[in-house]
C-alpha positions in Angstrom: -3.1 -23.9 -19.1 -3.6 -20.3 -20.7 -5.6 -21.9 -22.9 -8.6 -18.9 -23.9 -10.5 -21.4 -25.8 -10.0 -24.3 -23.3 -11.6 -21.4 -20.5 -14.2 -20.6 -22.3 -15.1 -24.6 -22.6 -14.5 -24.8 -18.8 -16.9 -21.5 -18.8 -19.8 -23.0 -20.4 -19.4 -26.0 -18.6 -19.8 -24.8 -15.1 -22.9 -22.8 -16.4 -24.6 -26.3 -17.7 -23.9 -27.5 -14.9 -25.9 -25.3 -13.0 -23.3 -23.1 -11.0 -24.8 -20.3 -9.3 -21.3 -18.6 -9.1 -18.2 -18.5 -11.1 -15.1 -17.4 -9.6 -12.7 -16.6 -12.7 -8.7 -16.2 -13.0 -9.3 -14.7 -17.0 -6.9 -15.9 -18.9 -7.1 -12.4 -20.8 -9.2 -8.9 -20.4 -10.6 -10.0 -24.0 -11.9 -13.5 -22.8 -12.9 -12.3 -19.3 -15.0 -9.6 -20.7 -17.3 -12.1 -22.9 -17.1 -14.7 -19.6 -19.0 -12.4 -17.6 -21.0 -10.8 -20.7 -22.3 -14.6 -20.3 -22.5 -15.1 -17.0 -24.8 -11.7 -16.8 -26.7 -13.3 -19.2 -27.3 -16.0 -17.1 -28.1 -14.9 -14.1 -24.9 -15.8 -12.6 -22.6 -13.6 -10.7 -18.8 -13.4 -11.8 -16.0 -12.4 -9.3 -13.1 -12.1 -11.0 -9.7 -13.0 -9.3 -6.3 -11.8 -9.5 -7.1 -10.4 -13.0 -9.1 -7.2 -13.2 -12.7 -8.2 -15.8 -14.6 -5.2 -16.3 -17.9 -5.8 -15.4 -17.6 -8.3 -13.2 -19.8 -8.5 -9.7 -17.0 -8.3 -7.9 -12.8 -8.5 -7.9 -10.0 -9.8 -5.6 -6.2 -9.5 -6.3 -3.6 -7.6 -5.3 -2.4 -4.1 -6.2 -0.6 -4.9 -9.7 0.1 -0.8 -9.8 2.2 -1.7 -6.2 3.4 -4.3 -8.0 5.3 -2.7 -10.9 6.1 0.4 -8.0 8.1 -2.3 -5.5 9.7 -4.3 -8.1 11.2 -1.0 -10.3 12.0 1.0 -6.6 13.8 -2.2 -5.9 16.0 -2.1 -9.2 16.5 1.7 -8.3 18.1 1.1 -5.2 20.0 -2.0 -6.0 21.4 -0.4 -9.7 24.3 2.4 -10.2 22.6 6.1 -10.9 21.6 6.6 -14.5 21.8 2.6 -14.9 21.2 0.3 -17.6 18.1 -1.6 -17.7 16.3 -4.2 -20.0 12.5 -4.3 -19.6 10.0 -7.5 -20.4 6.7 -6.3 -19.5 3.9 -8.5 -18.7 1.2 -9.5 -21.1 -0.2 -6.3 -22.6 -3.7 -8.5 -23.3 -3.6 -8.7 -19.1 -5.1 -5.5 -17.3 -2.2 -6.8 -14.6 0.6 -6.2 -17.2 -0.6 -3.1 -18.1 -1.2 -1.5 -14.8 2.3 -3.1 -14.0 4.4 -1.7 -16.8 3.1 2.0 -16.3 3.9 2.1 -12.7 7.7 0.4 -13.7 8.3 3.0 -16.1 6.9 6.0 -14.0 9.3 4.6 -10.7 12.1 4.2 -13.7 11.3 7.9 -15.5 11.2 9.7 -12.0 15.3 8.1 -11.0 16.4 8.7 -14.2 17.5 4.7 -15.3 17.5 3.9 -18.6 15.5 1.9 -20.4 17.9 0.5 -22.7 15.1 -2.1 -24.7 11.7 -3.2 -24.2 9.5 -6.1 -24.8 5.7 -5.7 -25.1 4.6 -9.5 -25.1 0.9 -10.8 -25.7 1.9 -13.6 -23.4 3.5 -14.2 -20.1 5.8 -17.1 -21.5 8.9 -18.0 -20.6 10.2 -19.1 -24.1 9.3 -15.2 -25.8 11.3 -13.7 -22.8 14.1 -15.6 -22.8 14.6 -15.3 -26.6 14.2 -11.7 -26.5 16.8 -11.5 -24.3 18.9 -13.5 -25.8 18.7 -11.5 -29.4 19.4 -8.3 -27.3 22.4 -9.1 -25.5 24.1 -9.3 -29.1 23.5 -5.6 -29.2 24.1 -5.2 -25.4 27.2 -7.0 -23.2 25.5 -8.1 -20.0 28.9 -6.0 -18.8 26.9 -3.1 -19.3 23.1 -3.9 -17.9 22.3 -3.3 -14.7 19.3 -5.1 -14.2 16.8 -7.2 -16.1 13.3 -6.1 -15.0 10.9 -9.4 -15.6 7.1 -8.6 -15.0 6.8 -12.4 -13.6 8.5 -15.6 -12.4 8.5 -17.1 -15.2 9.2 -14.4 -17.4 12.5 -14.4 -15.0 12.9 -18.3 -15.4 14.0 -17.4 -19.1 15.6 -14.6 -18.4 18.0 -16.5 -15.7 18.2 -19.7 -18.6 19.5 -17.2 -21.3 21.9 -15.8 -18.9 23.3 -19.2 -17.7 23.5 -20.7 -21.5 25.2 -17.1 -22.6 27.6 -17.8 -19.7 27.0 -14.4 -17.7 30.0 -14.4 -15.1 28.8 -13.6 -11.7 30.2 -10.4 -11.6 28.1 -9.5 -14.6 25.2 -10.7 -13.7 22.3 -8.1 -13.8 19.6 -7.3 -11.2 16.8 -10.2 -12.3 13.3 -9.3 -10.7 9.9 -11.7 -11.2 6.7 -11.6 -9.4 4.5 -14.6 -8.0 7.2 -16.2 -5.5 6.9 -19.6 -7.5 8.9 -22.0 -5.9 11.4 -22.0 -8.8 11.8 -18.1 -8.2 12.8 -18.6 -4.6 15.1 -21.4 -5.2 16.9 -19.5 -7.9 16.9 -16.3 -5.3 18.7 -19.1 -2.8 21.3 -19.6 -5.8 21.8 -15.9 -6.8 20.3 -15.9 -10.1 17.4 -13.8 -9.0 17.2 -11.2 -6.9 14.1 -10.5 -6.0 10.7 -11.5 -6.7 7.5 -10.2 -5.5 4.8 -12.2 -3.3 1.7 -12.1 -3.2 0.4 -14.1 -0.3 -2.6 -16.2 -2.5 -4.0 -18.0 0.4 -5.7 -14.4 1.4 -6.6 -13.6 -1.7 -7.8 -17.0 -2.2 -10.0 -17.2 1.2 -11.9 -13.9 0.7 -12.7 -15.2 -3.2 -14.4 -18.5 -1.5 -15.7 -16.2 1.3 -17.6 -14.2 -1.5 -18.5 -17.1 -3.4 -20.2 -18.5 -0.5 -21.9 -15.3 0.4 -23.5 -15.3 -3.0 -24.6 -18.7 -3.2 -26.2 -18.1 -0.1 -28.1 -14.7 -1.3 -25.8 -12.5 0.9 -24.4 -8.9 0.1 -20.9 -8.5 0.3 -19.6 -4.9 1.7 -16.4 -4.6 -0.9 -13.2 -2.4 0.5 -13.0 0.1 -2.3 -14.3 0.3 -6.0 -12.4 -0.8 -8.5 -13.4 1.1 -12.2 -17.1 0.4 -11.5 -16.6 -3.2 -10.1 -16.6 -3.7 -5.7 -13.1 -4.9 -5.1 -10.7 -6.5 -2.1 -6.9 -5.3 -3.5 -4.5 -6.8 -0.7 -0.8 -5.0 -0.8 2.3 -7.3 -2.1 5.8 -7.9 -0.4 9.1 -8.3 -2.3 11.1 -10.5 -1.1 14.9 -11.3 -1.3 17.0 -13.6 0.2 17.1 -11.5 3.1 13.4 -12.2 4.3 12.6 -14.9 2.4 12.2 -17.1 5.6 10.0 -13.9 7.1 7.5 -14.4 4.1 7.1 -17.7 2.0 8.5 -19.8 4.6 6.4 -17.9 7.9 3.1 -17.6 5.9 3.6 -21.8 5.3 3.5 -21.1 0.9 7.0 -23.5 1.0 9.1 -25.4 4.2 13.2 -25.1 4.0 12.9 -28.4 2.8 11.2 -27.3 -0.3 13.7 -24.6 -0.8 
């Protein structure tokens, strides 16, 4: 629930209960540091997943850097030269929203689009983007953004809810962009409300966190793909998708059916 405290309860629990691994999903780099702190402690090996916990024994996501690179090289090629462009970064207490929002601006820097505001949340919520959004279209028209470059899905779920209560016509309507391919996401990429979001196909990532879970338990080494700041780490590469492939991604890798959409 992005609850830190509630994690740290769920933490501790697993340990009393005599877990001889913890896979964690941290809900921040603050919280994930002292998770593993107590793991080590413990004897228990941490593999952190999908958010990057220095220290940890080992770490499985996807490239957030690749992330931040697709979605802004996206909004490059979809926007006018020299466009408009209203940033939300991702959480800046998340080693993903960091690692995201430099590789956005260095993609934005290099093709010259300007960033016309930014938002450096602590959270990833919905709510905070959506009224951020809302207080800068006072100072800018949508008539005159480009795009409106979300860190996450629902980060663009406010975005696309401020939009649709400020009446945006559809020839106004900006560029939206979101990461996680949340159902929601693709549905509103079906409507035209978002254009793009990027997918990370979790069932891989998923697998090879059970696969070294179960390694571990078992006493195994695992041979990691690369080293990540210290920490042996599995980074799988993401795929944007559009409406154009959406039935080549989410649909072909089974994550939703047509129906769902």
């Amino acid at each position: 629930g992005g609850d830190p405290d509630e994690q740290v309860a769920q933490f501790n629990e697993a340990l009393d209960r005599g877990a001889d691994v913890v896979v964690l999903n941290a809900v921040n780099g603050d919280v994930g540091e002292q998770l593993v702190a107590q793991g080590d402690k413990a004897g228990v090996p941490v593999v952190a997943y999908d958010r990057f916990v220095p220290g940890a024994d080992y770490y499985v996501s996807y490239d957030a850097g690749a992330i931040g690179r697709q979605m802004a090289q996206a909004v490059v090629d979809m926007v006018p030269p020299k466009g408009s462009v209203l940033l939300i970064n991702g959480a800046q207490s998340d080693a993903n929203g960091i690692a995201i929002k430099r590789a956005v601006h260095k993609v934005l820097d290099g093709a010259r689009i300007k960033v016309v505001a930014e938002l450096d949340p602590q959270t990833w919520s919905a709510e905070e983007a959506g009224g951020w959004l809302r207080n800068q279209l006072a100072d800018h028209p949508a008539v005159g953004i480009d795009a409106v470059i979300a860190a996450n899905d629902l980060q663009a779920g406010g975005v696309v809810a401020t939009l649709t209560s400020a009446k945006v016509r559809p020839s106004a309507w900006p560029v939206v962009t979101g990461q996680d391919a949340d159902l929601e996401a693709i549905q509103r990429i079906v409507l035209g409300q978002q254009t793009l979001t990027v997918f990370k196909s979790f069932p891989r990532e998923a697998e090879k966190a059970a696969e070294i879970a179960v390694a571990l338990v078992g006493g195994k080494q695992v041979e990691a793909d690369r080293d990540e700041e210290g920490v042996p780490a599995f980074i799988f590469q993401p795929l944007v998708v559009t409406i154009d492939n959406l039935t080549d991604t989410v649909v072909k890798d089974g994550i939703y059916s047509l129906d769902e959409i």
